[in-house]
N, C-alpha and C positions, 0 to 999 in steps of 0.2 A: 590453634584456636585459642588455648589459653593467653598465648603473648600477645596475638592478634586483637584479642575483644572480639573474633567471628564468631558469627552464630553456625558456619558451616565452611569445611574444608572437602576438597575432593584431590583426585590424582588422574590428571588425562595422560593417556599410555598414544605414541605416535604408531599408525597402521598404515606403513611404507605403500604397501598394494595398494591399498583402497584411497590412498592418499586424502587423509583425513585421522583428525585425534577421536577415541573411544576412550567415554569414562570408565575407567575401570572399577573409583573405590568413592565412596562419599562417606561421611559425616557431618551429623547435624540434627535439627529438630524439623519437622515440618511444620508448612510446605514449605521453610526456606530449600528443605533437604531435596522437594521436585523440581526444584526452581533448573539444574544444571540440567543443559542438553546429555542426551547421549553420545551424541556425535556432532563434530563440528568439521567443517570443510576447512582446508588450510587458505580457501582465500574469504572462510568469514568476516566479519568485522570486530572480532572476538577478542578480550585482553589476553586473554588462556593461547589462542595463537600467534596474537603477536609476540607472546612471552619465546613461544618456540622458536619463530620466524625471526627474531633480533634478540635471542641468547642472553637478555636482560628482563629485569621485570616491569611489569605494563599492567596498568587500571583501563578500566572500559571510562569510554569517553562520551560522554552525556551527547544526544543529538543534539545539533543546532538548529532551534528553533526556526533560525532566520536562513537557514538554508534549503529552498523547497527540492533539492535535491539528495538529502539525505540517505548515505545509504542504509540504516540500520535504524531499529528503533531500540529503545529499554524498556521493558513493559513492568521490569521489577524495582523496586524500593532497595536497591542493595548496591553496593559499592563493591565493587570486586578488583582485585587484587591479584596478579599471577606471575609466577618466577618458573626459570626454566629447570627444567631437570636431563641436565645435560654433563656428560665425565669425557673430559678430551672430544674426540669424534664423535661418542656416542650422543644421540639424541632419544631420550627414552619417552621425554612429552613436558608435563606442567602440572606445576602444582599450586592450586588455587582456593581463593578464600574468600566470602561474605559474611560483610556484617551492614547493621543498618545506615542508611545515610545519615541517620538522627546523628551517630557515634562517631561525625565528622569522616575526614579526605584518610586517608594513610598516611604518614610521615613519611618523610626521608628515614630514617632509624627502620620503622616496621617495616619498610623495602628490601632494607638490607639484611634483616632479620629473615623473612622469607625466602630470600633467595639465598643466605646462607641454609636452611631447614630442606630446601629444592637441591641444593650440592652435596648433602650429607645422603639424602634418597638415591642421588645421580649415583655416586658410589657405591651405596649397595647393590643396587641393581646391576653394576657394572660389574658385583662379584660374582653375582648371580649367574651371571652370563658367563662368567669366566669357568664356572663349574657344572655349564651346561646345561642351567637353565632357561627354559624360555620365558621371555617378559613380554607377553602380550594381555591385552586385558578381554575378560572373559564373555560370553555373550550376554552376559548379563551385567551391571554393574554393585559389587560388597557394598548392600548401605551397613553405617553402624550407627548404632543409639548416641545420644550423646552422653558423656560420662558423668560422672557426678561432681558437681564444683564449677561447671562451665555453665556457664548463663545462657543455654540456647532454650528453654523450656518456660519464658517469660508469662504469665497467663494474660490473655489478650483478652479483656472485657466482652463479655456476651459471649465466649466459646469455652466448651467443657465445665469440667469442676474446677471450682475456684481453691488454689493451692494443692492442687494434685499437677506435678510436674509431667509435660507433654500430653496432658490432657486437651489443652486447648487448640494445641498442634492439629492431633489427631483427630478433634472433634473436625477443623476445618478442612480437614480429606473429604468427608461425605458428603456436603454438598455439591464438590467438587467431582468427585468419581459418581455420583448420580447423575449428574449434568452429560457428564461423558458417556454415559448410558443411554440418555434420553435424545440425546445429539447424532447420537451413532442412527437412529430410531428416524429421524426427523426427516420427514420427506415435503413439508411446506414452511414459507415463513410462519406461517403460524405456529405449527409445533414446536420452530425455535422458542418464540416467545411464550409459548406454555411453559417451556423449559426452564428458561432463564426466569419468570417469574416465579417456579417451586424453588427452582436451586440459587437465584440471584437474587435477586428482588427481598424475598423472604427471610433468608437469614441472615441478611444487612440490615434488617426493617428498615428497606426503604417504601418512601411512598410510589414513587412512578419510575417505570422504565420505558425508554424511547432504545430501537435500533433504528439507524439509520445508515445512507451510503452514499456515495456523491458519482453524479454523470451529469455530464454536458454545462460543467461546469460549477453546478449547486447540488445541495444537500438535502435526500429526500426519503420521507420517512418509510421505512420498510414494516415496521409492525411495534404497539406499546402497549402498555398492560397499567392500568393500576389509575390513579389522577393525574393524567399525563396529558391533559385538554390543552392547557398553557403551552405546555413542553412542544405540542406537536404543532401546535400556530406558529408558536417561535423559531422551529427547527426546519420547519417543510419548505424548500426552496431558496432557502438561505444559498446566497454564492462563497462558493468556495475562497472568493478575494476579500469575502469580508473580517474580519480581524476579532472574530469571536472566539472563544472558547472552544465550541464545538469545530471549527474548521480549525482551530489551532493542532487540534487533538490529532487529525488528520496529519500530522505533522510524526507521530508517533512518540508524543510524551503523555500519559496520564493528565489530568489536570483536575485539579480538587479545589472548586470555585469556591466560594463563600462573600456573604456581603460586607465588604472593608473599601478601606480608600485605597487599596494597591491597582496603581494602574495596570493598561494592560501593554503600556511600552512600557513597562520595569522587567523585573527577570523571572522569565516565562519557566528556567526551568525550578524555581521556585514554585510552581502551580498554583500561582495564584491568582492567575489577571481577572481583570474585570472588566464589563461591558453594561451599557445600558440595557442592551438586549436581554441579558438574563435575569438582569437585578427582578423584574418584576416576575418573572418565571418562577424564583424563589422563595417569594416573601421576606422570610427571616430564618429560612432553611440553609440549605448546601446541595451544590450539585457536583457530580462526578463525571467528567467524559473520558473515558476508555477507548483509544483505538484498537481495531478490531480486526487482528491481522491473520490472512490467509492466506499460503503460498508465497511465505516471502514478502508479502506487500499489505500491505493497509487497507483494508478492503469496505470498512464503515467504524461505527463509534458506535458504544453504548453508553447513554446516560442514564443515569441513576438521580433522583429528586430524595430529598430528607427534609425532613417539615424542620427539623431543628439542626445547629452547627455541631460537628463534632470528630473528632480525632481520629485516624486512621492507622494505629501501629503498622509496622513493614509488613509483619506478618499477615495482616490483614491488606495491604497493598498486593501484597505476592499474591494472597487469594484472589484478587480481583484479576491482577495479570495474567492468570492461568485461565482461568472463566472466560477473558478475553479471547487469547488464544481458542480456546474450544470454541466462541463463538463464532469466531471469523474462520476455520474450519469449516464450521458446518454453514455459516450462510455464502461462502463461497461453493461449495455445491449444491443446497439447492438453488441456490440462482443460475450456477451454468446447468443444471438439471432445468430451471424453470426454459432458459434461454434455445437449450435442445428442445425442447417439449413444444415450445410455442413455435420454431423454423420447423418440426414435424407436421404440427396441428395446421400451420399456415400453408404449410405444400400440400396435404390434405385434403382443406377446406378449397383450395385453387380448381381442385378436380372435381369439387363437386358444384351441381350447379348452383349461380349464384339469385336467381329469381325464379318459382318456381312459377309455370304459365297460366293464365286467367281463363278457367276456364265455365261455364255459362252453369252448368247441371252438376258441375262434381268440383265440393271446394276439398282442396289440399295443403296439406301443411307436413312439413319433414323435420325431424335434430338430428343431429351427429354428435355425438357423444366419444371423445377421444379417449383411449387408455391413459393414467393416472401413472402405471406402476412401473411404464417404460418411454422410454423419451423415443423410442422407433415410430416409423410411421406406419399408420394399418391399410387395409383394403377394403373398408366395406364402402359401397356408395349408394346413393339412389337416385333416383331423375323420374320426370313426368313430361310427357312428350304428346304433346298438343296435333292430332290428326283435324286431315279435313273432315266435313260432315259428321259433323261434332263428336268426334273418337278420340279416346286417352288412350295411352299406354302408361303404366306405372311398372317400375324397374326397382326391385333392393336387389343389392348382391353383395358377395364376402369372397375376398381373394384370400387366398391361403397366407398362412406368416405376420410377420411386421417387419419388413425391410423394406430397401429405399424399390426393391425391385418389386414389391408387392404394389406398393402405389403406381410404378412405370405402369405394370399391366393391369391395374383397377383402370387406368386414367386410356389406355387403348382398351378394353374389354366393352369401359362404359362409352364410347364414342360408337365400336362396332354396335351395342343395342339399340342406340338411339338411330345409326343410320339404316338398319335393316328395318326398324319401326318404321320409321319416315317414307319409305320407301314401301312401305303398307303389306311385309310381312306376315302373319298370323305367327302370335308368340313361339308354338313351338318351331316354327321356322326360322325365328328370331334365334333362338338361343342355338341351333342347330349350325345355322352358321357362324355364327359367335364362335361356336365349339372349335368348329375347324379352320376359322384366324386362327384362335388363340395355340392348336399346333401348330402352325407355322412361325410362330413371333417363339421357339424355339427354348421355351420355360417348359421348368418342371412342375413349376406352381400349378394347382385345379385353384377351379369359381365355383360358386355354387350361385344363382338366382334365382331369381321369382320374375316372370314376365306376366302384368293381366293386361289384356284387351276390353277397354269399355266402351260399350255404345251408349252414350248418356241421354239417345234419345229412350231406347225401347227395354233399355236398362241389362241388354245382355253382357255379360263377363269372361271370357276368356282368359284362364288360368295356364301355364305350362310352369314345368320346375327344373332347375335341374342341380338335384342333392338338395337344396332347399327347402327351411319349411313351410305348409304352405300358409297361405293369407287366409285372418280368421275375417268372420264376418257378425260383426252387430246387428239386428233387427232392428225395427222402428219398436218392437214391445219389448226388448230388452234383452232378448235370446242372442246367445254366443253360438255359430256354427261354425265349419270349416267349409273354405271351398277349394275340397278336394282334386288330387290331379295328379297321374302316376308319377313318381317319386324320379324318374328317370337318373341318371351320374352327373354328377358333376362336370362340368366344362375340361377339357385337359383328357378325359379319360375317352377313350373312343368306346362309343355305344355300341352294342351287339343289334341293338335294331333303332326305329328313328326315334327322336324324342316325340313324345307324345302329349298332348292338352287337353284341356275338358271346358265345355259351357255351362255355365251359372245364369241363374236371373236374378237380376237386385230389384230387392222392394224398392219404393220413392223412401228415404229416410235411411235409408242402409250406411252402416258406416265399417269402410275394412281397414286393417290392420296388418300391414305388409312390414316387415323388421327382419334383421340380423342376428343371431343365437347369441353378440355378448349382450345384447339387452335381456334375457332371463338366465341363461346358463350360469351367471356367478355363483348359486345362494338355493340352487334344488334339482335334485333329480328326476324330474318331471318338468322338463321347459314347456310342453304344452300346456299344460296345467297354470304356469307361472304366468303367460302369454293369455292365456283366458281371464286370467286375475285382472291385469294388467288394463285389458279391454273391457272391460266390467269394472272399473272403478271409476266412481263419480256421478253425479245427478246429469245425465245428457240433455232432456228435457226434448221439449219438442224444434229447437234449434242448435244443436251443437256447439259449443265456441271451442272448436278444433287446436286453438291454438292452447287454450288453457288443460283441455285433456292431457295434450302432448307435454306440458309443462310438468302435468303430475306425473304423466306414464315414466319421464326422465326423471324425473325427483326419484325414483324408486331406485335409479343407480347411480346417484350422482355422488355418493361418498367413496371418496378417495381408491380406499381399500376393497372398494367392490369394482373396480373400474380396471379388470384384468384384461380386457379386450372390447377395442374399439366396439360400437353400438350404431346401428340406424331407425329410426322409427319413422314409419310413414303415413299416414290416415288420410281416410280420403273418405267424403261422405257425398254418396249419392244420391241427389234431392227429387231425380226426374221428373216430368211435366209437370205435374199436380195440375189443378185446376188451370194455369194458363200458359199461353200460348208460349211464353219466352220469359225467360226468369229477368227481376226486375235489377241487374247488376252492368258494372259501367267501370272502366280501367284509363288510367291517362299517365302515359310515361312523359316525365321531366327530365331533361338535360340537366349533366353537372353544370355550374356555373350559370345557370339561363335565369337571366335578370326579372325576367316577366313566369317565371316559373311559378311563382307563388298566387299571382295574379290568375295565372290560367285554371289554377287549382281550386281557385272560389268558383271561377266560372264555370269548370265542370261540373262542379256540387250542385251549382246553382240550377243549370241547366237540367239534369239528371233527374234532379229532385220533384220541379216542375212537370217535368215531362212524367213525372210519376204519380202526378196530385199533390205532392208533397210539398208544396211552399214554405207551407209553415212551420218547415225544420229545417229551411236554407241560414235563417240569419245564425243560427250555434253552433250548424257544421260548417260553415264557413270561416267560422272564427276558430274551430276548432283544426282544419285542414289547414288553413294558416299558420295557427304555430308551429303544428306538427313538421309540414311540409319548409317552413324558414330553419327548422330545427335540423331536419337531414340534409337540405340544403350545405349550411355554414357549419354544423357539426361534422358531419358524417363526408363531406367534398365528393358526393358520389351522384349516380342517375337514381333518380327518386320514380319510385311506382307510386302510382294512387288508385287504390279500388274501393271501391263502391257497392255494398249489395243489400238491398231488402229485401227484408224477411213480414211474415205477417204484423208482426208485433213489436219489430224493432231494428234501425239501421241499423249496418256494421262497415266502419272504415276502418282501411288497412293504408298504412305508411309505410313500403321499404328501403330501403337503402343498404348500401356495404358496409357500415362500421359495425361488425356487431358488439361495442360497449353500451350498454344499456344508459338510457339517459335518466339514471338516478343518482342521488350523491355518491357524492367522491367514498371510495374504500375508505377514506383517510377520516371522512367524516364521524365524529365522534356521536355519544348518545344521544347527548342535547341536542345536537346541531340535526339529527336526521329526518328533517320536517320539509314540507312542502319548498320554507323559501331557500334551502339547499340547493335546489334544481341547480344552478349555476344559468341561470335566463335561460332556462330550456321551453317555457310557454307550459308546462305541467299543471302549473296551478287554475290554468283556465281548462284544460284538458278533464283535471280530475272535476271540476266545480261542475261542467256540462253533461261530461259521460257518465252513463249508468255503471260503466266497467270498465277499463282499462286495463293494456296488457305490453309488457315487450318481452320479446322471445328471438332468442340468436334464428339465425336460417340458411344454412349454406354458407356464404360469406360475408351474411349482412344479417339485419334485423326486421323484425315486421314490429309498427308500433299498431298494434290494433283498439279496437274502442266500438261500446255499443251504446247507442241512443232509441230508448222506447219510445215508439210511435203515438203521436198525441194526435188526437182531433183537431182538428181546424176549426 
């Protein structure tokens, strides 16, 4: 180190077995001193192995820019150096050295210097052995300080105390080993970028940080923190062929922008090109893009914004290089975590159904609510099964587990419910032979359900359970009951006697509440109790808007960490006859693709409305069914429902479709920008301008846009 001008030396020891070098020994100051792997494969791209591999000594070799097929990247600011350590036959490994790029190439001379200092170690070691020693390096690898008179202990501006030697070092470990703390922790893009803004962002004072990562050709932004409005216009959808900075980066060289006249066909591994693109992203700052490597490969970039230009010592390069590394670690799994989660959620969602049925006396509305904390898929489902002579059947159930096999028998368990209903049954009959499929289909899995039978003319209820808990029930005055029903076993477990059921009567206004244990079981020992809360929260008034209850009753487990077991929620509110003969409600299914789709959808409104007195709120909902309905149309490419229902005091339209992304701004969309004309032409602004309330809510596999307009005089 002294001859050299390095700021750090190490000693890789060769492990014949495992075929691969293990550091055995470093010195130096950090972080150059974490910069050395601990292990290196002999067909790295490495100078330390080519040293071994041609018995001469070898510098690592800068990527080429210009070659998109690069194998390696250099994430550090350091020029390295390595000679072999080899006596006759013996190969003992390499010994190797950095210092900064600032302190220029190696010579010829400091080559031969080194690799004489590597033949003088090869010797010892080779006496070592001769007196039966063993020379392998240890599980761990000897760091040592560096000594006094060697220049590795530089004070880096803005780190430690100023003239306290390896102060400034050591001060730049802690944000570093925080980072790796907080990363280990991080189970959403977001937590990354909470991360990186305490431990990145922060003790570089920078102004903004963008991550980003590239598919299907462009580059698109994953999560930013800070004044990063410019950053993320400029960055989001950028292609990868275009010859910027950030796709440079992608290349696997650092690159530390600043506003000058250095082109950006001059020498790229000088990091300094320049692009019209960014000039204005900058001002009269400096930006930083950092590729972002995980598994071997390059897997995004992080940029870094600085309102003003300013200098980067090595040592604060290496910081950034390591920060890199941890980052592209952890956003490479949770994105394959995101990626499991959502082929989980989507085989899931596949099995349950995708439109729930229109039914005259009793509106319903269902979520599904997916586990958070494991990318397996669960079992719970639910369905509504539309009888002649105006009968429901409503179904929640919970298959045991989270495997792929739990969903096979959710997806046969829930078909047998639905056809023994159809087939007009009495619940516990339903579930009875449910029971005895699902011995035969040869699992060890149990079910537990909830079958009720409703008559929506005369408002009677048929309850049966099995292991289940059962359906509570809302009053029209506000009263929380249960309607009870022998507890009977579980599906799977064969009954000592038959299952058995019980009848209820529903007031007109009654509203139940059919669910799955992980919607309360998270957070109290008393899930009945939680489940009465649950159904008792919020103003119901004398119309329900089912969809909004259900929005809140899910809000109550929708953080991450409470989300230990898939969830179902079901509600369903029984309006029966009241004063007239036939409730005032009207349903029109639209083909994907049907050109006159939009056209037939005024005409329903229109007709409906008339036929109900109501003209004089055809010209708003027509305008309003139009955008909606052009909106699930060409957004969503799916078959579109349209219903229809009045109430005393006010219509309510409902829009379905299969995409469930809600049609509000982009995730990407920043503070300013989250305002009405964000919609991306989604038709909202005439939506919200008309409706008293508007709503969108996921549903099975799709979405309902719903919307209420209060009834005005003519």
């Amino acid at each position: 180190m002294h001859q050299l001008n390095a700021v750090t030396a190490a000693v890789y020891l060769l492990d014949e077995r495992h075929g691969e070098l293990r550091l055995a020994l470093a010195g130096g100051s950090p972080p150059s001193l974490f910069t050395f792997a601990g292990r290196m494969r002999l067909d790295a791209p490495r100078a330390t192995v080519r040293a071994v591999e041609s018995g001469t000594t070898a510098v690592l070799i800068d990527p080429d820019p210009a070659d998109p097929d690069q194998k390696h990247v250099k994430p550090y600011p350091y020029a390295a150096l390595s000679a072999p350590v080899i006596a006759g036959d013996q190969r003992f490994g390499a010994l190797t050295v950095l210092r900064g790029e600032d302190r220029g190439a190696f010579s010829a001379a400091e080559r031969d210097t080194l690799k004489e200092v590597g033949g003088e170690l090869a010797e010892v070691l080779a006496g070592l052995v001769e007196d039966g020693v063993t020379v392998a390096a240890g599980p761990t690898p000897m760091l040592i300080p560096p000594e006094a008179g060697i220049d590795t202990s530089v004070c880096t501006p803005g780190w430690g105390v100023r003239d306290v030697p390896g102060s400034s070092g050591t001060s730049m470990m802690y944000p570093l080993r925080r980072l790796a703390g907080l990363l280990n922790r991080a189970m959403t893009m977001d937590d990354i970028v909470a991360a990186a803004q305490y431990c990145v962002m922060a003790p570089l004072r920078a102004q903004a940080l963008v991550l980003a990562s590239a598919a299907d050709g462009r580059l698109w932004v994953l999560g930013h923190c800070g004044a990063s409005a410019d950053m993320v216009r400029g960055l989001h959808g950028v292609r990868m062929n275009d010859r910027v900075p950030a796709t440079e980066a992608f290349r696997g060289r650092p690159l530390f922008v600043s506003e000058g006249p250095s082109p950006l066909d001059g020498d790229l591994s000088a990091g300094r090109p320049r692009t019209d693109v960014y000039i204005p992203l900058m001002g009269d700052g400096q930006l930083i893009d950092l590729p972002v490597v995980g598994s071997r490969r390059v897997v995004g970039i992080c940029c870094l914004a600085f309102d003003t230009p300013r200098d980067f010592p090595p040592e604060e390069r290496a910081l950034l290089g390591m920060m890199a590394g941890l980052l592209g670690a952890a956003v490479d799994r949770v994105e394959l975590s995101a990626r499991q989660r959502a082929v989980a959620e989507c085989l899931q969602r596949t099995l349950l159904p995708p439109v729930l049925p229109d039914l005259p006396r009793l509106v319903t509305t269902a979520r599904y609510q997916p586990a958070t904390v494991t990318s397996k898929v669960g079992g719970d489902w639910y369905d509504v099964i539309k009888l002649a002579d105006d009968r429901a059947v409503l179904v929640v159930g919970d298959v045991e587990g989270h495997a792929m096999e739990s969903a096979a028998v959710m997806g046969q368990v829930r078909t047998a419910t639905a056809s023994y209903a159809t087939e007009g049954h009495r619940p516990a009959a339903v579930i009875e032979r449910t029971g005895k499929l699902l011995a035969r289909l040869r699992t060890d899995l149990t079910v537990t359900c909830c079958v009720v039978a409703v008559d929506t003319v005369d408002g009677t209820a048929e309850v049966a359970l099995a292991g289940h808990p059962p359906p509570l029930v809302r009053g029209p005055d506000g009263s929380i009951g249960v309607l009870n029903a022998p507890a009977n076993v579980p599906l799977g477990v064969w009954p000592a006697d038959g299952y058995q059921g019980r009848e209820h009567t529903l007031a007109p206004g009654a509203l139940l509440m059919l669910y799955t244990n992980g919607l309360v079981s998270w957070d109290t020992d008393d899930a009945d109790a939680r489940s009465r809360a649950l159904l008792g929260a919020g103003d119901l008034g004398s119309a329900p808007d089912l969809e909004r209850l259900a929005d809140l009753v899910i809000s109550e487990v929708s953080a991450p960490w409470q989300r230990r077991d898939d969830a179902v929620l079901l509600l369903a509110l029984y309006q029966g006859a009241r004063d007239q003969d036939e409730p005032r409600v009207g349903s029109l299914h639209i083909q994907r693709h049907d050109l006159r789709g939009v056209r037939t959808a005024r005409t329903f409104v229109h007709d409906r409305l008339s036929s109900w007195g109501l003209e004089n709120m055809s010209d708003a909902l027509e305008l309003v069914v139009s955008e909606t309905v052009t909106n699930a149309l060409v957004h969503a490419g799916s078959d579109v429902d349209v219903r229809l229902r009045a109430f005393e005091d006010h219509i309510r339209l409902e829009v379905r479709d299969s995409d469930s992304n809600p049609p509000v701004p982009s995730p990407l969309s920043l503070e300013e920008e989250e305002n009405a004309e964000a919609e991306h032409g989604r038709g909202l602004l005439i939506v919200e301008a008309l409706a008293e309330t508007w709503n969108s809510s996921p549903n099975g596999l799709g979405k309902t846009v719903s919307m209420n307009m209060p009834i005005t005089p003519p």
